[in-house]
N, C-alpha and C positions, 0 to 999 in steps of 0.2 A: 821131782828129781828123776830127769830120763837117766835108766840104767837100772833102777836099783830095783830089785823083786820085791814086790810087796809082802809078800806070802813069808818070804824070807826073813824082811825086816822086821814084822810083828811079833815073829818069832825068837832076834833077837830084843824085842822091846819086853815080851817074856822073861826072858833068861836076863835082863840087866836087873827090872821088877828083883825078883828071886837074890840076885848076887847084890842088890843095895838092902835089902830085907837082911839078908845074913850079916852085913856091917852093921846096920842099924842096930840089930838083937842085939851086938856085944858092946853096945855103948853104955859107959858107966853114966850115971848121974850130972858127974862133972864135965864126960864130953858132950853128954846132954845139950849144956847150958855153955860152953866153949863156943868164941862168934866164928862165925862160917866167913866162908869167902862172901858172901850173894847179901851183898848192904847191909843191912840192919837186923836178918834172920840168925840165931844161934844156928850149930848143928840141929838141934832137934826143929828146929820149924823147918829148915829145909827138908827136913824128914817127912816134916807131916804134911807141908807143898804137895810132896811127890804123890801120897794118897788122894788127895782133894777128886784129881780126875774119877778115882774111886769110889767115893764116897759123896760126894756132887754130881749133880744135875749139870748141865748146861744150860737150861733157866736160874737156875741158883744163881750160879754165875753171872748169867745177863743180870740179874736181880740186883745182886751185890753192886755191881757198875751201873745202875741205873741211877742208886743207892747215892754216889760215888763220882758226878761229873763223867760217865763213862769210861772212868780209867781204869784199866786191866790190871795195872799195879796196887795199885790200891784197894782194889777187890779183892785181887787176891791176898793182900797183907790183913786184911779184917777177915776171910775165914783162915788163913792159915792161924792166926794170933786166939779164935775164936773156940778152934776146934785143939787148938796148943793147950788151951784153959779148964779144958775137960779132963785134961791127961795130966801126969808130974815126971819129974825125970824119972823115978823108980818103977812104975809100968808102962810109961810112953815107948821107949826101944820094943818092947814086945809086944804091944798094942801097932803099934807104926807096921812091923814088922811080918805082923800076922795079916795084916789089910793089905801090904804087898803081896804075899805069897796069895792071897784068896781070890784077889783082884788082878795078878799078872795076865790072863788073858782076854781081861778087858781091850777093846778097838776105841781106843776114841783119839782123833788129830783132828787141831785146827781146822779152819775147813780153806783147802787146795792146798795143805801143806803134807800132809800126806805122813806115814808111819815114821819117816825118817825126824820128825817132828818131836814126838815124846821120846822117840831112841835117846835124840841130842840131849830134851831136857833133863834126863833120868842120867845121859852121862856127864854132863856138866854138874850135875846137884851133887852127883856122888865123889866128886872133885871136890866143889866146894865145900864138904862134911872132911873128906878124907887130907886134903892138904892142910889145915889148921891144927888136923891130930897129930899128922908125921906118920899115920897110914901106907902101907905101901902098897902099890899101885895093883890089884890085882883082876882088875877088869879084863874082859875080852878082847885082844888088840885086834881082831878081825872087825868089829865095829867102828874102830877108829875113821878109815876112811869113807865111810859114808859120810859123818858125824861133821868130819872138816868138811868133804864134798857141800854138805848144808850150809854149815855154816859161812862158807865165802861166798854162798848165792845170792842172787838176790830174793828168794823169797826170806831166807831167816832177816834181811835189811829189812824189810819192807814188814813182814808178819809176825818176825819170829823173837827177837827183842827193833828197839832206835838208837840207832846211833850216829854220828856223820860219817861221812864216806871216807871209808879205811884208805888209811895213804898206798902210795903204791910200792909193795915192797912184795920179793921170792921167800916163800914162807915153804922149810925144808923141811920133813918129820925125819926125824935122827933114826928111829926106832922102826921102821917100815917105809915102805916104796911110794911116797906122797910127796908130794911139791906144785906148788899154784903160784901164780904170780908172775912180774916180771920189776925188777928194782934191786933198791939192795938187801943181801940176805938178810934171814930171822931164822935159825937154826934150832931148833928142837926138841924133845920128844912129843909125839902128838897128843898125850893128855895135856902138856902146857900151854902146847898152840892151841888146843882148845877151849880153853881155859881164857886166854888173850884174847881169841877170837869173839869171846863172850863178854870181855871187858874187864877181865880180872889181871888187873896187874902183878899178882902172884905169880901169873902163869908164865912171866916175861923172867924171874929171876934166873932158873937155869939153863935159858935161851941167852945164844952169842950171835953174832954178823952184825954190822954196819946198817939194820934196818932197824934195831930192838929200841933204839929212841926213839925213831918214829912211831911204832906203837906203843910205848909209853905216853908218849905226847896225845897221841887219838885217844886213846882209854883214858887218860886224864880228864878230859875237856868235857 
């Protein structure tokens, strides 16, 4: 991603670390186990996702997918599920929570995806914990536009989730100075274009314009 300071970004990949730690610690039991936006994980696995980079190797990892037909999804579903089985809802939030804050100035990104990478993952996971609960939104909106900058590239196509090729539509953030695209509109705020952009049809509810079928249609398929 030409533009973005790296120095800068890992700095916010820190400070998101820290702000999804303080949500995680005041999960009860029940949001524990509440399903998330992100397939088949409750709140609390997407909790524990977010440590793995922490608490794993990158061998591990290879290991797991080798384990696994090479599949990165499924690797990671057997340690998130693995490392979920150690824990229970009543110490997980402050176990999760404490490996955040210990671990936020860990460096580790895909490789040529670069810091802007676990920024997006950290802010999308904390999406999908937070819109399930009726949480409100109190992340950094200065991250935002990096986070979409990624997401409509093509390295997030190609490295960062798969999906088929996004129809073409102008996708507006209500809530700050962002817009991509050319087509018909898809209107806003940038946690739910983000949200979209990652294939969560959630994200699409209090988005309006004449393009918001079409990306219902493409996240569907």
């Amino acid at each position: 991603m030409s533009g973005v300071d790296a120095e800068q970004t890992w700095s916010a990949v820190a400070r998101e670390r820290r702000h999804v730690a303080d949500v995680v610690e005041r999960l009860s039991p029940a949001e524990w186990d509440t399903p998330s936006l992100c397939g088949r994980w409750t709140v609390g696995q997407v909790a524990v996702h977010l440590t793995v980079p922490l608490t794993h190797s990158l061998g591990d990892v290879l290991g797991a997918m080798a384990r696994r037909w090479f599949s990165y999804d499924r690797a990671m579903d057997h340690l998130v599920r693995q490392e979920e089985a150690t824990l229970d809802a009543e110490r997980g939030p402050g176990v999760v929570a404490t490996r955040l804050r210990e671990g936020c100035g860990k460096r580790f990104a895909p490789p040529g995806l670069g810091p802007v990478a676990p920024l997006t993952d950290l802010r999308i996971h904390l999406h999908d914990m937070a819109v399930p609960l009726g949480l409100e939104d109190a992340s950094d909106p200065a991250a935002w536009p990096a986070v979409l900058d990624f997401l409509v590239s093509p390295a997030a196509r190609l490295g960062f989730f798969t999906r088929p090729k996004r129809p073409s539509v102008t996708l507006v953030a209500t809530d700050l100075d962002w817009t991509h695209g050319q087509g018909p509109r898809v209107e806003g705020p940038a946690a739910r274009l983000g949200l979209a952009l990652a294939g969560r049809s959630r994200g699409l509810d209090p988005c309006e314009g004449p393009g918001v079928p079409l990306l219902r249609e493409w996240i569907a398929r």
